[in-house]
C-alpha positions in Angstrom: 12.5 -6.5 -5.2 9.7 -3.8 -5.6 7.6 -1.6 -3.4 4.6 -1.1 -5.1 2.9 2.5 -4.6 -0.8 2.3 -4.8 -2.1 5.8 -5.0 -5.3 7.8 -6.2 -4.5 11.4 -7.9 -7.0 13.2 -5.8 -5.8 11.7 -2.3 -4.0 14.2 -0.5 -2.1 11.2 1.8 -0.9 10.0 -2.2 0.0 13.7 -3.2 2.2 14.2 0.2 3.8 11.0 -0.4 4.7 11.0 -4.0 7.8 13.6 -3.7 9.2 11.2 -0.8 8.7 8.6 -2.7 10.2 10.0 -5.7 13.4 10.7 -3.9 13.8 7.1 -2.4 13.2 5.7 -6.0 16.3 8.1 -7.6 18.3 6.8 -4.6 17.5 3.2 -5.1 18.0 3.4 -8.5 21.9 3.8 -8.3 22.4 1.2 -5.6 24.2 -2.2 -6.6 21.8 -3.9 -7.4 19.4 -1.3 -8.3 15.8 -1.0 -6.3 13.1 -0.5 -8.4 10.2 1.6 -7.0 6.8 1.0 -9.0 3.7 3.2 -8.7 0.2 1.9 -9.8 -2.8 4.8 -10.2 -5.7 2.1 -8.4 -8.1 4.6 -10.5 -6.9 3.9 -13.6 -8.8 2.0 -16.4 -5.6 0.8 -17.6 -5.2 -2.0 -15.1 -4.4 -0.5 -12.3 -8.0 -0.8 -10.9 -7.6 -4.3 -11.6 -3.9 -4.9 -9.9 -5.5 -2.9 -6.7 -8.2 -5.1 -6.5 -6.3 -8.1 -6.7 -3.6 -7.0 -3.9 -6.7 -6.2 -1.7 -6.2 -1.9 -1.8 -8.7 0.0 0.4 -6.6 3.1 1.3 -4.0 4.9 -0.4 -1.3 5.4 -0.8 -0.5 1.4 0.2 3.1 0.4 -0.4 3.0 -3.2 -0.8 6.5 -5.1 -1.0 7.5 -7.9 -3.5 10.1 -10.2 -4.1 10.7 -12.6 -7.3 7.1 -11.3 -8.5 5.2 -12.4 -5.4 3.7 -10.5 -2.7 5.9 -10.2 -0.1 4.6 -7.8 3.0 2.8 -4.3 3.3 5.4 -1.3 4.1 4.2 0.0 7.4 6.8 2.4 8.1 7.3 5.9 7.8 6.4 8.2 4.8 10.1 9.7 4.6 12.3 8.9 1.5 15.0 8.1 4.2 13.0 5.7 5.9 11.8 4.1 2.4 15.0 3.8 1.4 16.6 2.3 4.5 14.0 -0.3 4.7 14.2 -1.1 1.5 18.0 -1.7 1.4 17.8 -4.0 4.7 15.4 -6.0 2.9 17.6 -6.0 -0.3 20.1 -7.7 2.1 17.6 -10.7 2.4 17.2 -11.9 -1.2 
């Protein structure tokens, strides 16, 4: 299970989020089974204009959820590595 952050450097919503974020991936990362937490730069030339595209990314930062490789849901929750992280472990609970 991943939540995908799609971010552009130069958006200030992306730059508030990413420390947050950051923080909810380090957490994640020592739960059993670890959470991974992937971030995708939807400017980039090195696919990640491509993967934005392709998940339907018109504002950033999106966090987009997905299970077993497939698109799950959107995260629509708060922008607080506590709140990440609790969301993400209820949904660990589901797999």
């Amino acid at each position: 299970m991943i939540v995908l952050s799609k971010v552009a450097p130069w958006c200030g919503y992306s730059k508030k989020l990413a420390p947050e974020y950051s923080k909810a991936a380090t957490v994640l990362k020592s739960d059993d089974p670890p959470v991974p937490l992937a971030k995708v730069d939807c400017t980039s030339q090195d696919g990640g204009k491509d993967i934005c595209r392709k998940y339907g990314v018109r504002g950033y930062p999106t966090l987009k959820l997905f299970k077993s490789g497939q698109f799950s849901e959107e995260y629509q929750g708060p922008r607080e590595a506590d709140a990440i992280v609790e969301y993400m472990q209820s949904k660990a609970g589901e797999r």
